[in-house]
CHARMM-style PDB file with segment names, atoms N, HN, CA, C and O in Angstrom:
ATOM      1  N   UNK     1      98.513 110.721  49.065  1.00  0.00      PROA
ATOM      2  CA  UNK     1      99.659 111.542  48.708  1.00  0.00      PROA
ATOM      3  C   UNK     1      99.797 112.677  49.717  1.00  0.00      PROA
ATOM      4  O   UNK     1      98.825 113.240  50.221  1.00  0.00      PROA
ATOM      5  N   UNK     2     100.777 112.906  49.917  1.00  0.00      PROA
ATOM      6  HN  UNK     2     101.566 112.449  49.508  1.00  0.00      PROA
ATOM      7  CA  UNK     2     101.100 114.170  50.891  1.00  0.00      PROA
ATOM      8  C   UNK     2     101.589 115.036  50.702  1.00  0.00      PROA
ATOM      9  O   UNK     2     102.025 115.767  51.591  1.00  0.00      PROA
ATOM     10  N   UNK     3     101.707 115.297  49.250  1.00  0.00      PROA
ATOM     11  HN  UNK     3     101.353 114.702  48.528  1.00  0.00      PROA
ATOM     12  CA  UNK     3     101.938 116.991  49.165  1.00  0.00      PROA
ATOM     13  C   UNK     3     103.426 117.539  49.442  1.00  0.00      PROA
ATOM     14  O   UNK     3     104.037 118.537  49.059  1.00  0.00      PROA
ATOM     15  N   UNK     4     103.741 116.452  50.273  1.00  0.00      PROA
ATOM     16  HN  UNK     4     103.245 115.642  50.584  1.00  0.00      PROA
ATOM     17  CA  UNK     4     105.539 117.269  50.834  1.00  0.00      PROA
ATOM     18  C   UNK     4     106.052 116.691  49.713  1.00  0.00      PROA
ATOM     19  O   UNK     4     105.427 115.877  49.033  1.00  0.00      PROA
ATOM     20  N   UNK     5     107.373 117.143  49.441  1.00  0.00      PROA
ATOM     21  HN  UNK     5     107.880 117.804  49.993  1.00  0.00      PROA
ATOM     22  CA  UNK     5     108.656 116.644  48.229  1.00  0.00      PROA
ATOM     23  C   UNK     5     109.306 116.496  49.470  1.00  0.00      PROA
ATOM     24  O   UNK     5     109.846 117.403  50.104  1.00  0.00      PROA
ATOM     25  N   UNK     6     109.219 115.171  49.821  1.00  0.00      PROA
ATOM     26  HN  UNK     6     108.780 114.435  49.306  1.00  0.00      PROA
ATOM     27  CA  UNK     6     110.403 114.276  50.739  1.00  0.00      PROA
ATOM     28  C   UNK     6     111.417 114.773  50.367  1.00  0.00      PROA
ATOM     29  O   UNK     6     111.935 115.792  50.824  1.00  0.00      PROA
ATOM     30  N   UNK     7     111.955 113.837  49.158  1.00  0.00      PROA
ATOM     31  HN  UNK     7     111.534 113.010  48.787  1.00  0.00      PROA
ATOM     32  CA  UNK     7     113.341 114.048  49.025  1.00  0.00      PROA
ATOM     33  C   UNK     7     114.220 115.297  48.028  1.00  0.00      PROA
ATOM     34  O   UNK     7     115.311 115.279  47.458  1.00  0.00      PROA
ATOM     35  N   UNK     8     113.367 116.111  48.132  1.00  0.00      PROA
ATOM     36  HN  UNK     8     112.481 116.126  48.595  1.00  0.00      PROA
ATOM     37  CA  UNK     8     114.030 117.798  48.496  1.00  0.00      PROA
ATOM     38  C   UNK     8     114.177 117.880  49.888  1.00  0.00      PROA
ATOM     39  O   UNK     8     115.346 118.125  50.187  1.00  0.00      PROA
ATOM     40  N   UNK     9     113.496 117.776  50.762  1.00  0.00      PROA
ATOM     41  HN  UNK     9     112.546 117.577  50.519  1.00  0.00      PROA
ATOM     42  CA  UNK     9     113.041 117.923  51.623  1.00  0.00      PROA
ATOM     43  C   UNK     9     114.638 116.954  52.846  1.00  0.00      PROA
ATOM     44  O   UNK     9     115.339 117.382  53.764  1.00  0.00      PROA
ATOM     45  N   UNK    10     114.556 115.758  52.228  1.00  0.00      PROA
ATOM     46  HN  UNK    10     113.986 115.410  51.483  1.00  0.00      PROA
ATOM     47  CA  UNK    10     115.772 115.270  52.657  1.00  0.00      PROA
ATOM     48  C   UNK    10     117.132 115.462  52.132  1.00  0.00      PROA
ATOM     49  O   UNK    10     118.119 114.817  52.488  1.00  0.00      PROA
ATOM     50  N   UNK    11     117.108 116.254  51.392  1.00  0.00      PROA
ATOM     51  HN  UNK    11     116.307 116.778  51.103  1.00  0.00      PROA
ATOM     52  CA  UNK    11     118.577 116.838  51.035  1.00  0.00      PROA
ATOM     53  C   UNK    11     118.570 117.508  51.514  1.00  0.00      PROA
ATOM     54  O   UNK    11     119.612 117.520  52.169  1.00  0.00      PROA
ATOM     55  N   UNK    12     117.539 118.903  51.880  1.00  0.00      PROA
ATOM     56  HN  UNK    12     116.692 118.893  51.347  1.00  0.00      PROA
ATOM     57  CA  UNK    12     118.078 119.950  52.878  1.00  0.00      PROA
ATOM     58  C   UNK    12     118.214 120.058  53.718  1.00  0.00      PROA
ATOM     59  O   UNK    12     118.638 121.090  54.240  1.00  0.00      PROA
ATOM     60  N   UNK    13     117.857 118.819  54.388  1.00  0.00      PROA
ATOM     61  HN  UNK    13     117.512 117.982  53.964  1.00  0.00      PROA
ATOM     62  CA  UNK    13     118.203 118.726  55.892  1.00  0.00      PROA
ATOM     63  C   UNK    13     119.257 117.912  56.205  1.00  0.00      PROA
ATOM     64  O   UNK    13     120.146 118.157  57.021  1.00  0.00      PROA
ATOM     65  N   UNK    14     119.116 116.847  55.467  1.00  0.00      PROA
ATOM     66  HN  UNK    14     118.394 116.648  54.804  1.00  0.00      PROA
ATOM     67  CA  UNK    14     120.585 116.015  55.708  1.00  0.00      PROA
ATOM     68  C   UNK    14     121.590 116.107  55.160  1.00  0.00      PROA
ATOM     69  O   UNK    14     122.636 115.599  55.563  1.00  0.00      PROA
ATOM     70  N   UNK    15     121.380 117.210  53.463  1.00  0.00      PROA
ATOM     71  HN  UNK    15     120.530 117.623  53.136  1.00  0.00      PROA
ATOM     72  CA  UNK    15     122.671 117.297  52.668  1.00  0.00      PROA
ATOM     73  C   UNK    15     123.159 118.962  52.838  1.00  0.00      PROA
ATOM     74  O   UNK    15     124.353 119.259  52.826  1.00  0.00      PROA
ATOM     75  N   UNK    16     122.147 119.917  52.985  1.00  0.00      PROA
ATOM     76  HN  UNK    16     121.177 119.676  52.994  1.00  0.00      PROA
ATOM     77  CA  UNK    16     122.162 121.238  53.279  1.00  0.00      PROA
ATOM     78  C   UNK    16     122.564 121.364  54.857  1.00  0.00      PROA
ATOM     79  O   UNK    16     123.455 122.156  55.163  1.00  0.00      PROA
ATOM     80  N   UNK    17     122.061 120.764  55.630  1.00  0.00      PROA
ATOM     81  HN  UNK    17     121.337 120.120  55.381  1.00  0.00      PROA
ATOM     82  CA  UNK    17     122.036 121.343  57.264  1.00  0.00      PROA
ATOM     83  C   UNK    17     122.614 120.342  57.763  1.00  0.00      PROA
ATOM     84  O   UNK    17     122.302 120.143  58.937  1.00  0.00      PROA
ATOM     85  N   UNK    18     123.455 119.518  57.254  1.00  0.00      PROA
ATOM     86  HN  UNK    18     123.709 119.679  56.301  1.00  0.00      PROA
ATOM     87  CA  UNK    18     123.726 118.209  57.381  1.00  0.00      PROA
ATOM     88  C   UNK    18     123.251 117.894  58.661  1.00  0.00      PROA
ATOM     89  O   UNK    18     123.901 118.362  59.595  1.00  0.00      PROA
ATOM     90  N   UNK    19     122.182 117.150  58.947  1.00  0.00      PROA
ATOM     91  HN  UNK    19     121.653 116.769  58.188  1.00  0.00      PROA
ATOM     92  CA  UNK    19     121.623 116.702  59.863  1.00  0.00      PROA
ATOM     93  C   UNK    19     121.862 115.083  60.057  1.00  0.00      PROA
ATOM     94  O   UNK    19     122.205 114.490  59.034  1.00  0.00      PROA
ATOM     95  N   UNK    20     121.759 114.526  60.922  1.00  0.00      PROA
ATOM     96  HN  UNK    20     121.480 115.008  61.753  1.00  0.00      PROA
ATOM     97  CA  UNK    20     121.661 112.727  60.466  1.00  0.00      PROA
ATOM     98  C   UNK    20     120.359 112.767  60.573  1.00  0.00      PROA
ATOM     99  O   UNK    20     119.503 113.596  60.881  1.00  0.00      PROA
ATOM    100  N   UNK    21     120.441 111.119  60.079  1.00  0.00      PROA
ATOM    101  HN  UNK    21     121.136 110.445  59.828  1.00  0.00      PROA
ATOM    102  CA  UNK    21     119.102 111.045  59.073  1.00  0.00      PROA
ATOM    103  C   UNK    21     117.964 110.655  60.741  1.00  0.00      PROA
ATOM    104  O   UNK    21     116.740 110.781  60.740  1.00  0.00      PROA
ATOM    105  N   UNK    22     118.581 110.316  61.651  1.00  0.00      PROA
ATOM    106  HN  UNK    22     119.575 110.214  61.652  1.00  0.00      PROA
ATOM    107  CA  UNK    22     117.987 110.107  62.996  1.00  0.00      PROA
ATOM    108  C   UNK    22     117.042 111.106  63.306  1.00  0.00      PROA
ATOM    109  O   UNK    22     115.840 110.880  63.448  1.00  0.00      PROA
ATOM    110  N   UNK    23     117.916 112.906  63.477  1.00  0.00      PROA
ATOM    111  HN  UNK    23     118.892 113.090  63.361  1.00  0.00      PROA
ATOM    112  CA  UNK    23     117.969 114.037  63.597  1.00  0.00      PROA
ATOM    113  C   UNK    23     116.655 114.563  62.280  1.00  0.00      PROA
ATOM    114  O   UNK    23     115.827 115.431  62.553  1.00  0.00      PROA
ATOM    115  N   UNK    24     116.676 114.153  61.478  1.00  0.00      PROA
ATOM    116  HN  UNK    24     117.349 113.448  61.257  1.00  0.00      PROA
ATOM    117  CA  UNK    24     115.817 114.610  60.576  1.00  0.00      PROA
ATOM    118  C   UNK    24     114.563 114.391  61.034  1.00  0.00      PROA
ATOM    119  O   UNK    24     113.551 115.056  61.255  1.00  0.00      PROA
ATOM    120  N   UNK    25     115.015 112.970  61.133  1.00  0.00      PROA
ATOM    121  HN  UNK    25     115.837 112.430  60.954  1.00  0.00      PROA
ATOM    122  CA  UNK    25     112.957 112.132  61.359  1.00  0.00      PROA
ATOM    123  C   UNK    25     112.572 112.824  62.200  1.00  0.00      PROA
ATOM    124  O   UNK    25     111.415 113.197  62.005  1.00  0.00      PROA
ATOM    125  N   UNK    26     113.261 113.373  63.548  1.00  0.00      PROA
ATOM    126  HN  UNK    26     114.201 113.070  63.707  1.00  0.00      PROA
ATOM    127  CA  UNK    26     112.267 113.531  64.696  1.00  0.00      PROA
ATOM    128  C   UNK    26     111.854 114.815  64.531  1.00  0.00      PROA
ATOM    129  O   UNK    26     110.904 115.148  65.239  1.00  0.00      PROA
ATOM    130  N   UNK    27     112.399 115.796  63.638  1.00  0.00      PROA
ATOM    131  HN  UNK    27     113.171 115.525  63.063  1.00  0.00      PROA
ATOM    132  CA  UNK    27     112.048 117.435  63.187  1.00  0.00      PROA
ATOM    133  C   UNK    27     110.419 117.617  63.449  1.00  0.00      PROA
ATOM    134  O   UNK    27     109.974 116.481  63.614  1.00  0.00      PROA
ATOM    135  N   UNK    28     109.724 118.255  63.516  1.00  0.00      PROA
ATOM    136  HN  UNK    28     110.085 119.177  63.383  1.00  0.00      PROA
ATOM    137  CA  UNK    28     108.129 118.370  62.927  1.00  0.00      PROA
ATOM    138  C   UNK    28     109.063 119.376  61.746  1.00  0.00      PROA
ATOM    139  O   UNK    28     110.253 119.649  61.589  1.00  0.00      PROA
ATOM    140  N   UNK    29     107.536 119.782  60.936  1.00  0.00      PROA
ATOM    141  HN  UNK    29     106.570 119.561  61.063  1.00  0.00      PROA
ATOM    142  CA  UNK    29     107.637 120.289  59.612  1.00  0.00      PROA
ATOM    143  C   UNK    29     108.185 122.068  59.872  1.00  0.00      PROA
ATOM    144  O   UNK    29     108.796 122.759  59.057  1.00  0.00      PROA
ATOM    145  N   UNK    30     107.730 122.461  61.258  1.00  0.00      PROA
ATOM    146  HN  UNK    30     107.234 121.900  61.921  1.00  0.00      PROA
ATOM    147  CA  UNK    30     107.703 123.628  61.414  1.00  0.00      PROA
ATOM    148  C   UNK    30     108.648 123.629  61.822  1.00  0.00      PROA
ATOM    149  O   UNK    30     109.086 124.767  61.654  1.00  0.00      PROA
ATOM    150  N   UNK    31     109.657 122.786  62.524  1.00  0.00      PROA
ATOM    151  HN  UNK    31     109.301 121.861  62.660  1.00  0.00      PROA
ATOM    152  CA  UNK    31     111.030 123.305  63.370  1.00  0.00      PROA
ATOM    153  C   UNK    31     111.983 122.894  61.901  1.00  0.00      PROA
ATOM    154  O   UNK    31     113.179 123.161  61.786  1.00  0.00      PROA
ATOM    155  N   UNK    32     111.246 122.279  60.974  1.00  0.00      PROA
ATOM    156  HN  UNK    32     110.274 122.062  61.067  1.00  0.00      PROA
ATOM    157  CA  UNK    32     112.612 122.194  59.730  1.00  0.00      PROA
ATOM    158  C   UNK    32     112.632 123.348  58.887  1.00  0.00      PROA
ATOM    159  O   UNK    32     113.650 123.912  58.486  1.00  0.00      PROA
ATOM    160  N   UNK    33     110.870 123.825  58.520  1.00  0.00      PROA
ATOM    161  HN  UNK    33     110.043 123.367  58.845  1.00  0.00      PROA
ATOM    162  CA  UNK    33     111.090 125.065  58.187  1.00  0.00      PROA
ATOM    163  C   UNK    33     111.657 126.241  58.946  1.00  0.00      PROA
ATOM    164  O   UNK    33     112.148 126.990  58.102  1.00  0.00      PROA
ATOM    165  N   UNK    34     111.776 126.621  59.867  1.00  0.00      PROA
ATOM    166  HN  UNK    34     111.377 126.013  60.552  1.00  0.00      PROA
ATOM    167  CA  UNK    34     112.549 127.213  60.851  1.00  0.00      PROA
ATOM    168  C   UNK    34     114.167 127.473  60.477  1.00  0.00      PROA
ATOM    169  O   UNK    34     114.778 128.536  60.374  1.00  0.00      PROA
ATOM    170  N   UNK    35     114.575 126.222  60.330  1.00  0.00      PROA
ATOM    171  HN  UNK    35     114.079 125.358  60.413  1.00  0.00      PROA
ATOM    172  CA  UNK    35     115.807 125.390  60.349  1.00  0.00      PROA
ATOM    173  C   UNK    35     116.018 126.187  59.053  1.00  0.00      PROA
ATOM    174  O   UNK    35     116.762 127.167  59.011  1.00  0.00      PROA
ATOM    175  N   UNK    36     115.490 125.830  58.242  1.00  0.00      PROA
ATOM    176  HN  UNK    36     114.886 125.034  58.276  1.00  0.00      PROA
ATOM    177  CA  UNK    36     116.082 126.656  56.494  1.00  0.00      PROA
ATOM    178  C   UNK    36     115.829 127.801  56.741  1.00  0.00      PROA
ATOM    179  O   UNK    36     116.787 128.481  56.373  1.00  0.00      PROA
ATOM    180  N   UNK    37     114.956 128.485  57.223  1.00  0.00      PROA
ATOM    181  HN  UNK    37     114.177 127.932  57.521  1.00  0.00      PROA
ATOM    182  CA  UNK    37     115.040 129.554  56.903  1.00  0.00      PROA
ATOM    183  C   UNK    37     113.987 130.170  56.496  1.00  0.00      PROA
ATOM    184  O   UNK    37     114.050 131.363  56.198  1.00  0.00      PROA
ATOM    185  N   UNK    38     112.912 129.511  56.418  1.00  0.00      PROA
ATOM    186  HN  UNK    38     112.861 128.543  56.660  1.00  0.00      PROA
ATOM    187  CA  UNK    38     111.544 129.813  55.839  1.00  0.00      PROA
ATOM    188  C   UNK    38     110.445 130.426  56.698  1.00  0.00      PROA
ATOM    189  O   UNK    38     109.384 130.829  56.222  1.00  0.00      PROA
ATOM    190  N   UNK    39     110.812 130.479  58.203  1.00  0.00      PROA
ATOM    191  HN  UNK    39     111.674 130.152  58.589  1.00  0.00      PROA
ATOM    192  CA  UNK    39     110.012 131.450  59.296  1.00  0.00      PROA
ATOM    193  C   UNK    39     109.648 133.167  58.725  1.00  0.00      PROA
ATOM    194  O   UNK    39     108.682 133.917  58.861  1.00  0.00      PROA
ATOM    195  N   UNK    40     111.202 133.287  57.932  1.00  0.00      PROA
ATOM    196  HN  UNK    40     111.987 132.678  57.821  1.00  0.00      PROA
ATOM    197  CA  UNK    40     111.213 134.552  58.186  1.00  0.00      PROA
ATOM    198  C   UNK    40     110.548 135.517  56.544  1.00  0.00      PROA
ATOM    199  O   UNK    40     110.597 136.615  55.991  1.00  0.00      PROA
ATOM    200  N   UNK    41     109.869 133.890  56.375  1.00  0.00      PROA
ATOM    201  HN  UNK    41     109.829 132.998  56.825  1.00  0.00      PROA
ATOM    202  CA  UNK    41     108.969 134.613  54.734  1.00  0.00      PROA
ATOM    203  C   UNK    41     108.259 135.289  54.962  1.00  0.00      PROA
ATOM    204  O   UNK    41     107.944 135.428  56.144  1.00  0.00      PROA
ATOM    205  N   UNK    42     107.686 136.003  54.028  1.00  0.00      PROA
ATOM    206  HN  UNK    42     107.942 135.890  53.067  1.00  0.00      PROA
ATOM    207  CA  UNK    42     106.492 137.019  54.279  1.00  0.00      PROA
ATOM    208  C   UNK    42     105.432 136.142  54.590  1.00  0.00      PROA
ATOM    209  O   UNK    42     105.375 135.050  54.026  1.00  0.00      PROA
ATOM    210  N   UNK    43     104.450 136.540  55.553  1.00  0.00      PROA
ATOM    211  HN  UNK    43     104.496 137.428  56.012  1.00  0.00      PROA
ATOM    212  CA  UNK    43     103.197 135.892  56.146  1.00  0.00      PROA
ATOM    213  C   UNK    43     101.911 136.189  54.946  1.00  0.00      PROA
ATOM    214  O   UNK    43     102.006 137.175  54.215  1.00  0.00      PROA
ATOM    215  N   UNK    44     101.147 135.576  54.874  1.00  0.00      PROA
ATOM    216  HN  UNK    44     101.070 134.775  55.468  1.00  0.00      PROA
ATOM    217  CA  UNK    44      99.454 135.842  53.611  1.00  0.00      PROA
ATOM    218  C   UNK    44      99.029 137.311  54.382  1.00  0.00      PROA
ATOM    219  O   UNK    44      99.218 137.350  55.597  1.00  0.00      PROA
ATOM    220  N   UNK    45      98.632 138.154  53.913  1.00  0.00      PROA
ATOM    221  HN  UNK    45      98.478 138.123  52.926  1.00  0.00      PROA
ATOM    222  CA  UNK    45      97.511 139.019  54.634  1.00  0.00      PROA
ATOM    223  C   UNK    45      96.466 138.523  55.271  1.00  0.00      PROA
ATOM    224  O   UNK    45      95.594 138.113  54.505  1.00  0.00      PROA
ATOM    225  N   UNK    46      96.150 138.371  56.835  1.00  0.00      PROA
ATOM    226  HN  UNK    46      96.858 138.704  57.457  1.00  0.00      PROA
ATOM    227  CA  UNK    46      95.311 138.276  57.512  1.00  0.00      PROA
ATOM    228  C   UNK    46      93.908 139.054  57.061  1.00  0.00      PROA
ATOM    229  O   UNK    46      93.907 140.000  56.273  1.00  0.00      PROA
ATOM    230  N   UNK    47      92.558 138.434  57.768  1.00  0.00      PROA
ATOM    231  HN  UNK    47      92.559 137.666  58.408  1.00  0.00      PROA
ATOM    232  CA  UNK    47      91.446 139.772  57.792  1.00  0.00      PROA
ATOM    233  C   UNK    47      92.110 141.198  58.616  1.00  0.00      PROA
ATOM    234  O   UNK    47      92.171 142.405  58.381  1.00  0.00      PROA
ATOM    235  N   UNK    48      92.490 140.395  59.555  1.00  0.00      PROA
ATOM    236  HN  UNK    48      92.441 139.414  59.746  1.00  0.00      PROA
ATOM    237  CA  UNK    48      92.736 141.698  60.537  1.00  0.00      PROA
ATOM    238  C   UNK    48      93.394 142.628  60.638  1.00  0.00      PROA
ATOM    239  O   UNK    48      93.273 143.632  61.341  1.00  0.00      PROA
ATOM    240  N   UNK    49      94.581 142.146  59.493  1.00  0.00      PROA
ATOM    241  HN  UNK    49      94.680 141.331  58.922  1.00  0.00      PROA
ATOM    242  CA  UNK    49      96.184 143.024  59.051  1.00  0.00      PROA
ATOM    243  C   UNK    49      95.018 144.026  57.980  1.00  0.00      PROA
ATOM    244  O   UNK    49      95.052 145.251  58.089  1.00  0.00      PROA
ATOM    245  N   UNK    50      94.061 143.375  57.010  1.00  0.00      PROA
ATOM    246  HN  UNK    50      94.033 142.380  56.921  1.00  0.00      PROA
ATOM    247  CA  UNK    50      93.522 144.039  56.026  1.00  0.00      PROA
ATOM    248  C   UNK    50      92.660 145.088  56.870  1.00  0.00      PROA
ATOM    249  O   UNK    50      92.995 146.272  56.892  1.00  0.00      PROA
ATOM    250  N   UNK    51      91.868 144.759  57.361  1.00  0.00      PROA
ATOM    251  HN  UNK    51      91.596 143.796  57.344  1.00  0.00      PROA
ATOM    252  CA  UNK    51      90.786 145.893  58.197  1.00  0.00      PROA
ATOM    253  C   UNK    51      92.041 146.599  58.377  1.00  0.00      PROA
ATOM    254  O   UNK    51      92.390 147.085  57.301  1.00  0.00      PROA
ATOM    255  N   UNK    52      92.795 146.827  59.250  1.00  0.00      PROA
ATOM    256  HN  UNK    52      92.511 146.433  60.124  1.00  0.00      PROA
ATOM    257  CA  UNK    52      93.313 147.548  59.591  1.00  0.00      PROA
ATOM    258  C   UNK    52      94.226 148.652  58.464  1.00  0.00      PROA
ATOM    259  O   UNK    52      94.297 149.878  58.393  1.00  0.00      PROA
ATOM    260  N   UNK    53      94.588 147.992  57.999  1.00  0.00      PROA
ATOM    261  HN  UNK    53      94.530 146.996  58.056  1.00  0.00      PROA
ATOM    262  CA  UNK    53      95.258 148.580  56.625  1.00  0.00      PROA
ATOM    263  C   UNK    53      94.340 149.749  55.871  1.00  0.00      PROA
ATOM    264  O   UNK    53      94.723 150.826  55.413  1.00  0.00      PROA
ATOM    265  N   UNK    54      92.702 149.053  55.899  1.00  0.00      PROA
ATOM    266  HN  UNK    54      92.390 148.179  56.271  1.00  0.00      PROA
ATOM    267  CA  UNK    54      91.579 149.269  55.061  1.00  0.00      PROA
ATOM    268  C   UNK    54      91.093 150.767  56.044  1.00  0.00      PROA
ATOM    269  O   UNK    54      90.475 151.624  55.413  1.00  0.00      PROA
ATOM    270  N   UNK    55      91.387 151.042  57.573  1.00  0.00      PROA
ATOM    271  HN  UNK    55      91.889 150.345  58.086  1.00  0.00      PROA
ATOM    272  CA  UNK    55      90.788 152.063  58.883  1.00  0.00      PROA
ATOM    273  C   UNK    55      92.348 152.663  58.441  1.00  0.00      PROA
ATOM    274  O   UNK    55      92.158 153.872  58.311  1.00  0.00      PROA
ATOM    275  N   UNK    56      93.408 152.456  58.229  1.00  0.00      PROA
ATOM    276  HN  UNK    56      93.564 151.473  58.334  1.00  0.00      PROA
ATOM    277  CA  UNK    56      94.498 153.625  58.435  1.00  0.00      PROA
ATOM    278  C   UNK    56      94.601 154.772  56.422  1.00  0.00      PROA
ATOM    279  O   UNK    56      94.713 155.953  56.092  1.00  0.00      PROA
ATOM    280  N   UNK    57      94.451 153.217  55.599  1.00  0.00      PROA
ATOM    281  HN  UNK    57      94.361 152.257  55.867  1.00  0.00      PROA
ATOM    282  CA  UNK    57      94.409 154.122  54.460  1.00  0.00      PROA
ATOM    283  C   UNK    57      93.320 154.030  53.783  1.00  0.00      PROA
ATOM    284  O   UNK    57      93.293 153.653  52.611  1.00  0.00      PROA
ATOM    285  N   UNK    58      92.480 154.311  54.342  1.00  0.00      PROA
ATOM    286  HN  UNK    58      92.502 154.617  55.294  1.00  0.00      PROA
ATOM    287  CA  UNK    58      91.086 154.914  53.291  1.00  0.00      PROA
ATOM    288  C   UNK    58      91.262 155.324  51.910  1.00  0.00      PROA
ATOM    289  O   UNK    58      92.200 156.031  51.542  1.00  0.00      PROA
ATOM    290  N   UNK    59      89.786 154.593  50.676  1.00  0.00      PROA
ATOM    291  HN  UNK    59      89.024 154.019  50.976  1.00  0.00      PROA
ATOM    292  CA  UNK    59      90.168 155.204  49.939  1.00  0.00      PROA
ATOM    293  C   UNK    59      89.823 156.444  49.783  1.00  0.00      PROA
ATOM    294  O   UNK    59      89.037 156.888  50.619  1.00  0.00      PROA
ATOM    295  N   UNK    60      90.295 157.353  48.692  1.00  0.00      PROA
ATOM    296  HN  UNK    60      90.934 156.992  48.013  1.00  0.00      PROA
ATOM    297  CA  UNK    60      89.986 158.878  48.357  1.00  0.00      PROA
ATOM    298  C   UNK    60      88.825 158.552  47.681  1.00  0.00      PROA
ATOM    299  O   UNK    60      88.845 157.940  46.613  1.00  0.00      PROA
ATOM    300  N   UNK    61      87.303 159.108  48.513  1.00  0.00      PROA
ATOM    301  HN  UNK    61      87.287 159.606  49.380  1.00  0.00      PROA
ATOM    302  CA  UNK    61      86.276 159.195  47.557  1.00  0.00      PROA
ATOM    303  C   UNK    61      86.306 159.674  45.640  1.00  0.00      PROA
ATOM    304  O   UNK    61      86.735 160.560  44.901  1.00  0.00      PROA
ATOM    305  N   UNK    62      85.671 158.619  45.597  1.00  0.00      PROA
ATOM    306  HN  UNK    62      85.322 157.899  46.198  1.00  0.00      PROA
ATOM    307  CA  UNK    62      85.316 159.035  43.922  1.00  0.00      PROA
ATOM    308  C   UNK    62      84.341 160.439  43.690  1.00  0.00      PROA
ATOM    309  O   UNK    62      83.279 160.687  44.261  1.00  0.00      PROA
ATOM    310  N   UNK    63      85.046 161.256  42.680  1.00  0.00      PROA
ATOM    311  HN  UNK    63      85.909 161.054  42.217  1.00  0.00      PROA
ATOM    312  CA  UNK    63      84.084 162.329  42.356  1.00  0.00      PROA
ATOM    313  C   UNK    63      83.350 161.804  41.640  1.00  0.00      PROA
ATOM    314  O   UNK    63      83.351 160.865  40.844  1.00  0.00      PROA
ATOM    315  N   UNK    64      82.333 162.940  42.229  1.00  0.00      PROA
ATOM    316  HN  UNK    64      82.332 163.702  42.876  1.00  0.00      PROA
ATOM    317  CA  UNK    64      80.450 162.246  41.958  1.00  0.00      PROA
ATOM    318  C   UNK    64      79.992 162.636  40.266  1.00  0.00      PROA
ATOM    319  O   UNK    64      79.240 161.983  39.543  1.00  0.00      PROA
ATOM    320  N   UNK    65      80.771 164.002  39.921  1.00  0.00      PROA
ATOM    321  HN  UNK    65      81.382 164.533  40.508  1.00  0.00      PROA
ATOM    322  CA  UNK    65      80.467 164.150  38.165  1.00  0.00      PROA
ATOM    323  C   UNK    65      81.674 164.077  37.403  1.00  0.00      PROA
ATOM    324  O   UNK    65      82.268 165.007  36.858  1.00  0.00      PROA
ATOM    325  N   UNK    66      81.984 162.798  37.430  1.00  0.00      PROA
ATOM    326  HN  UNK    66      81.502 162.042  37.873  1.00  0.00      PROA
ATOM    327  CA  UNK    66      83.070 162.533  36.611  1.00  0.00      PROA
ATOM    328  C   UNK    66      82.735 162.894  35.218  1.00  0.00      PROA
ATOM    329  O   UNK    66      81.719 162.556  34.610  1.00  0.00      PROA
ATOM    330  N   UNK    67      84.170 163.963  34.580  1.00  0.00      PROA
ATOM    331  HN  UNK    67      84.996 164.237  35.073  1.00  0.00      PROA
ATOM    332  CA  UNK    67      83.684 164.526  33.493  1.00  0.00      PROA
ATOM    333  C   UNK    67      84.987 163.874  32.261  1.00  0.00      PROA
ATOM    334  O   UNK    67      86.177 164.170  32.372  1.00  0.00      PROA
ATOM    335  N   UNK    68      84.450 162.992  31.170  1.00  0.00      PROA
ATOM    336  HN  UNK    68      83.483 162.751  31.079  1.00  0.00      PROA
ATOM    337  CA  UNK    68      85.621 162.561  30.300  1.00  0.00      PROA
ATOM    338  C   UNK    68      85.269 163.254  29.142  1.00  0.00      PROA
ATOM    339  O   UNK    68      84.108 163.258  28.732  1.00  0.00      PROA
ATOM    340  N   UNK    69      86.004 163.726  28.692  1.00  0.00      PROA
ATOM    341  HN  UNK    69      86.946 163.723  29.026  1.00  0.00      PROA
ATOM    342  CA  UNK    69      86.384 164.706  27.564  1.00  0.00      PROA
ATOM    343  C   UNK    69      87.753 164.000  26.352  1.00  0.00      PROA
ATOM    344  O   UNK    69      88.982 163.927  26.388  1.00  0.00      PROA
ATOM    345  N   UNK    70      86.879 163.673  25.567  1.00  0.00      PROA
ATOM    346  HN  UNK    70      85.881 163.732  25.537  1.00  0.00      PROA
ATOM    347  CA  UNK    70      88.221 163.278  24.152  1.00  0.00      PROA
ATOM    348  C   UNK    70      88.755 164.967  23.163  1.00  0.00      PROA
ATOM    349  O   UNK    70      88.180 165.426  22.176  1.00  0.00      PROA
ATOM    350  N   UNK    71      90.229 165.656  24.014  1.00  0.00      PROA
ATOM    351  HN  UNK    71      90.696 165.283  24.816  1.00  0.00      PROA
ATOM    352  CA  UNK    71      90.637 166.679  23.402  1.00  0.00      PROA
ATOM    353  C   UNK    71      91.491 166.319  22.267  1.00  0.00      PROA
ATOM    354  OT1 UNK    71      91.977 167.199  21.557  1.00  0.00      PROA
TER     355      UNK     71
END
């Protein structure tokens, strides 16, 4: 099994982007996602996007005598 939904997959290219069905086959997966529109999704967080994220916003140390009080 492969995981793709073909035929979603062939409506949006041949019924959405009207492509011929010639034009479809030879696509790879990445120039069809392209094609819809799906390049411009948000990307996963990388390690490296995170480190970096993790060196610009530090957290605010925890105070050391945390005091809880029921008033």
């Amino acid at each position: 099994m492969s995981g793709l939904d073909w035929p979603a997959l062939m409506r949006a290219g041949m019924a959405g982007l009207k492509l011929l069905p010639r034009d479809f086959w030879q696509l790879t997966p990445a120039e069809l996602r392209l094609m819809l529109g799906e390049a411009a999704a948000p990307q996963p967080l990388s390690r490296h996007r995170l480190a970096a994220l993790m060196q610009n916003f530090p957290d605010a140390p925890s105070p050391a005598n945390k005091e809880t009080k029921d008033d």
